[in-house]
C-alpha positions as CSV (number, residue, x, y, z in Angstrom):
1,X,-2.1,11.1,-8.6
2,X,0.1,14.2,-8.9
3,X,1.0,15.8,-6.0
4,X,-0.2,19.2,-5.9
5,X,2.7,21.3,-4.1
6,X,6.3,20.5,-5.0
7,X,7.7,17.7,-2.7
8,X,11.1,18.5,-0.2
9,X,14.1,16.7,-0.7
10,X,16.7,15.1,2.6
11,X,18.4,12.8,3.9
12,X,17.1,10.3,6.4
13,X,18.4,9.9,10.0
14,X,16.2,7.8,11.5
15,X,12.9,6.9,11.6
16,X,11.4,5.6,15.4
17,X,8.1,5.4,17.0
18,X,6.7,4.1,14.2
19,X,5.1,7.2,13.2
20,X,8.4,9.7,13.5
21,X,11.3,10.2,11.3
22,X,14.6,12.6,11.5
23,X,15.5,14.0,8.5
24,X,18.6,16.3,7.7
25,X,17.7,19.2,4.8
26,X,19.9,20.4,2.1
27,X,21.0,23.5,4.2
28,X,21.9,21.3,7.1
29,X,19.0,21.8,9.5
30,X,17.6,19.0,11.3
31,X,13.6,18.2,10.7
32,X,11.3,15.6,12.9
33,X,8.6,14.3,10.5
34,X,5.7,12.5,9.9
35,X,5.7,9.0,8.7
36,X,2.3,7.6,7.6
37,X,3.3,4.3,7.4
38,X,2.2,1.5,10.7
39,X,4.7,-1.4,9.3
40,X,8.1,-2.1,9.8
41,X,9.5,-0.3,6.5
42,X,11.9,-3.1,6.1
43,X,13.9,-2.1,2.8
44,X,13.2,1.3,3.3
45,X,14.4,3.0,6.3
46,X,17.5,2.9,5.9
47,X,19.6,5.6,7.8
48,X,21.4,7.8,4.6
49,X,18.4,7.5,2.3
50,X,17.7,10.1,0.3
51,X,13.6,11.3,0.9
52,X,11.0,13.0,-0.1
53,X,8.7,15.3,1.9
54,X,5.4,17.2,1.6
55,X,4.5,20.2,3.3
56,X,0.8,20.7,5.6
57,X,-0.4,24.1,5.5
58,X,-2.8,22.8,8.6
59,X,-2.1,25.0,11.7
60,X,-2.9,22.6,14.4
61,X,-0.4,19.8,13.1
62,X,2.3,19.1,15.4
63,X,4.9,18.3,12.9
64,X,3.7,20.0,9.6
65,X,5.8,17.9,6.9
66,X,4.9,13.8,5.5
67,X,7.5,11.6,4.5
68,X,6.2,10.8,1.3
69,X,8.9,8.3,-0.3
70,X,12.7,6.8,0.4
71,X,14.9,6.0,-2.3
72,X,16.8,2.7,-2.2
73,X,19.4,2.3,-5.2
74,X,17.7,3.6,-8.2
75,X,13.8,3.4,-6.6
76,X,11.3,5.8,-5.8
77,X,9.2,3.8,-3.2
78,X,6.2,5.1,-1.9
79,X,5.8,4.8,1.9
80,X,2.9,7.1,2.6
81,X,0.2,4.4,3.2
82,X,-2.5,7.2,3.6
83,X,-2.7,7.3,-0.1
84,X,-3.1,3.3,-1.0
85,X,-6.8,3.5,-1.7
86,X,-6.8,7.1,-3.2
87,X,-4.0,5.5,-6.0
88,X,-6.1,2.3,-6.0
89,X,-9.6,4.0,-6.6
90,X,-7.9,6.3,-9.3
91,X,-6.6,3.1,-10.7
92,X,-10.0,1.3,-10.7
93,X,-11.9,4.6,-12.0
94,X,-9.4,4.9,-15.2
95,X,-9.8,1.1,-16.2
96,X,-6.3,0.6,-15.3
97,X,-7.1,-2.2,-13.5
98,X,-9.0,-5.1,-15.7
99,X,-9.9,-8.0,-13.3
100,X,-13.5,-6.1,-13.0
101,X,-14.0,-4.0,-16.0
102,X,-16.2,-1.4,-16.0
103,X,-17.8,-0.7,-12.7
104,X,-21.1,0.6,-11.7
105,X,-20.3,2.2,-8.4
106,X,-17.4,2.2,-5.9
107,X,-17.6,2.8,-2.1
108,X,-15.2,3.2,0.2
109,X,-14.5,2.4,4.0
110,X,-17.7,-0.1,4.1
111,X,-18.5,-1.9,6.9
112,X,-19.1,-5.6,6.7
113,X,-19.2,-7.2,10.1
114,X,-19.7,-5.9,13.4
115,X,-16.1,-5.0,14.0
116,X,-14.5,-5.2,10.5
117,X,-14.5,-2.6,7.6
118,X,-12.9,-3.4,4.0
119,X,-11.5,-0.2,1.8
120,X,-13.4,-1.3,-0.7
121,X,-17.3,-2.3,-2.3
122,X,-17.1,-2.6,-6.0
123,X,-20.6,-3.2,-7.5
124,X,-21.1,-4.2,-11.6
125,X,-24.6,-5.7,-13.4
126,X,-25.6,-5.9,-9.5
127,X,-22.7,-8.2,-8.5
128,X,-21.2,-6.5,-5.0
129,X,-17.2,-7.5,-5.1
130,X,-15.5,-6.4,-1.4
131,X,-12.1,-5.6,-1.5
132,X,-9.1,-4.8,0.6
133,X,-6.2,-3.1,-0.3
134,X,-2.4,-3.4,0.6
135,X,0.7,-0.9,-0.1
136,X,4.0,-3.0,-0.4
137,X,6.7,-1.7,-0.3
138,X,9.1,-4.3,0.2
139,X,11.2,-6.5,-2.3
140,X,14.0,-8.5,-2.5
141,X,15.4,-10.4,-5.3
142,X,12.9,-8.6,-8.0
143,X,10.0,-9.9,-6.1
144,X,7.7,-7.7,-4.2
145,X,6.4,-8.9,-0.8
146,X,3.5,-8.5,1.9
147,X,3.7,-8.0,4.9
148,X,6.7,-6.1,5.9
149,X,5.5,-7.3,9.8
150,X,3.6,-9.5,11.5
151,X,0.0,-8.2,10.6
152,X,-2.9,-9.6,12.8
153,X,-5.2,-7.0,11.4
154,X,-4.2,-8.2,8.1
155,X,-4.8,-11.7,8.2
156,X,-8.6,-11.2,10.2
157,X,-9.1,-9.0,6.5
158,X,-8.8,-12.4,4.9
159,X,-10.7,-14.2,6.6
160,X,-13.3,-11.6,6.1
161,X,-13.1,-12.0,3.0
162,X,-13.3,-15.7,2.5
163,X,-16.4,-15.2,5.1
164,X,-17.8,-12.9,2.1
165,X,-17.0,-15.1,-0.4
166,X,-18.3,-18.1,1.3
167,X,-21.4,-16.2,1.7
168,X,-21.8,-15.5,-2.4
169,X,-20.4,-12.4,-3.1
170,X,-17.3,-11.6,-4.7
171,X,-14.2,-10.9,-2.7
172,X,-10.4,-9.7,-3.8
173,X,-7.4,-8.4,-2.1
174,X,-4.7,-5.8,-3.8
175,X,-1.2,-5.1,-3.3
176,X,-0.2,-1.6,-4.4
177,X,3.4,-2.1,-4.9
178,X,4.8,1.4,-4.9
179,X,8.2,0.4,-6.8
180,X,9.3,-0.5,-9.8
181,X,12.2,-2.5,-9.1
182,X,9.9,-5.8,-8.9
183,X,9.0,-8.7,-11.7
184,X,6.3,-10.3,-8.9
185,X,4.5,-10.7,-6.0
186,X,4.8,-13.6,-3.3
187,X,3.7,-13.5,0.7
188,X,6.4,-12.8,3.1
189,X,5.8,-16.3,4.2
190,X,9.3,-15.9,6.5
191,X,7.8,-12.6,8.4
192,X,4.5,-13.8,8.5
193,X,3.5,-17.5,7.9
194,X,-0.1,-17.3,9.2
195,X,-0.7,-14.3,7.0
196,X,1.0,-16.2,4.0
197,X,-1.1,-19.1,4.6
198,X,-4.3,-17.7,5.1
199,X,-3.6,-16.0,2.1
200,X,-3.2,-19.1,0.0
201,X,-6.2,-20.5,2.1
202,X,-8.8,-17.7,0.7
203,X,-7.2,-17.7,-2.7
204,X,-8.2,-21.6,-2.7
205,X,-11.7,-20.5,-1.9
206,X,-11.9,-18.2,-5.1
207,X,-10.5,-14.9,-3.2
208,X,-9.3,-13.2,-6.1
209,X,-5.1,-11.7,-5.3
210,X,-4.3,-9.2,-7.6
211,X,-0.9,-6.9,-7.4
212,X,-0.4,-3.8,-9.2
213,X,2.6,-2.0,-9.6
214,X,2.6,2.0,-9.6
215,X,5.1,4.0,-10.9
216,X,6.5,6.2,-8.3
217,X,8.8,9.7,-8.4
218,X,8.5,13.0,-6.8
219,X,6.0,14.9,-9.1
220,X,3.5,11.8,-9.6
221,X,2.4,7.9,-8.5
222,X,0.5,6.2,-10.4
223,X,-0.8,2.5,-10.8
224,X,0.4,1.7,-14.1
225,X,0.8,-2.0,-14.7
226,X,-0.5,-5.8,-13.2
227,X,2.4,-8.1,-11.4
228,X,2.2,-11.5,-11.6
229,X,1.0,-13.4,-8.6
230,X,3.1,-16.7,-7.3
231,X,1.5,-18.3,-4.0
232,X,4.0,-20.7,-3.5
C-alpha cells in the first residue's frame, strides 16, 4: 500500500485520550492530531519520537492530520490501525500470504453471530475460512507481541472463532506486525493472560495463528514476509 500524498514529518509531544496526539512540526508550531489507534501504544509513544503524518482534505474533520507511524531506534512502526485489513486484504489478494493459496472470494466486515463480526470470510473450492485480524505493534527482545492492553473484545474474537471452528468451518487469526525489528511472535501473556490463554486454547482446537510482518517507511507498507509463531 503506497500512500498516495506525501506523509508530514514531527516530533511527538504526547499522545492522550487515546485517540489525540501533540505533535511539534519542523518550523516549530504545535499540531493536535489524530491517532487511529484504541490500544495502549506501549513501545511507541514515546514523548521525542520522531512521526509521521497524513493530511485529510475532508472539510468537516475536526483535526485534519493522522498519525500514521512513530519511529523507535531505527523502526518505522505503523500505528494507524485503520489500515490493518486494507494491508492484510492486499496481502491475501497478491498471494503474499500462503497458509490459503489461491482464493475464490474475500469479504469483509461479515457478521457471524448476533453481536460479533470478523474482518474477514475467505472462501476456496467452497471451503468458508473466517478470520480476524490484529495490527501489532509492540516488541521487545526481537519478538513481536499482542495485545499491547487488556483486550476483552479481543479475546470474545477467539472464542468466535473456536465457536466457528467447532461448528466445521475453517477459522484463523493474523497479526500484522508493522515493524521490522522482530524474529517472532508470542502473546503478551504478562498484559493479558486470558487473551494469551484463550489464544493457545483455540489454536489447540485447530484455529489457525498466523503472523506476518510488513515492511513499513513513509512512502509505502507492505506485508512482506511470515514470522514464526511460538505459543509458549
Amino acid at each position: 500500500m503506497r500512500f498516495e500524498q506525501q506523509l508530514h514529518p514531527g516530533i511527538l509531544i504526547r499522545r492522550y485520550k487515546r485517540f489525540l496526539a501533540d505533535v511539534k512540526l519542523p518550523d516549530g508550531s504545535l499540531l493536535t492530531v489524530h491517532c487511529p489507534n484504541s490500544g495502549s501504544m506501549l513501545g511507541c509513544s514515546e514523548p521525542g519520537s520522531p512521526v509521521m503524518l497524513s493530511r485529510s482534505d475532508n472539510p468537516s474533520r475536526k483535526y485534519p492530520h493522522t498519525l500514521e507511524m512513530v519511529r523507535s531506534g531505527n523502526t518505522w512502526i505503523g500505528v494507524n490501525t485503520s489500515l490493518t485489513n486494507k494491508l492484510v486484504r492486499e496481502a491475501l489478494e497478491n498471494g503474499v500470504v500462503e497458509e490459503f493459496g489461491r482464493l475464490d472470494a474475500i469479504s469483509q466486515e461479515v457478521k457471524t453471530s448476533d453481536n460479533t463480526r470478523l474482518d474477514f470470510l475467505l472462501e476456496r473450492k467452497g471451503r468458508r475460512i473466517f478470520m480476524e485480524a490484529k495490527n501489532c505493534s509492540l516488541a521487545e527482545k526481537r519478538a513481536a507481541m499482542f495485545p499491547d492492553a487488556v483486550t476483552v473484545r479481543g479475546t470474545k474474537h477467539l472464542r468466535e472463532l473456536g465457536a466457528l471452528k467447532r461448528q466445521g468451518h475453517g477459522a484463523a487469526i493474523f497479526f500484522c506486525v508493522q515493524r521490522h525489528d522482530a524474529d517472532l511472535f508470542i502473546p503478551a501473556r504478562l498484559i493479558d493472560t486470558v487473551y494469551a490463554e484463550t489464544l493457545v486454547k483455540v489454536a489447540k482446537e485447530g484455529v489457525l495463528v498466523i503472523a506476518y510482518q510488513a515492511e513499513v517507511s513513509p512512502e509505502e507498507i507492505k506485508i512482506a514476509r511470515r514470522l514464526p509463531v511460538k505459543l509458549k
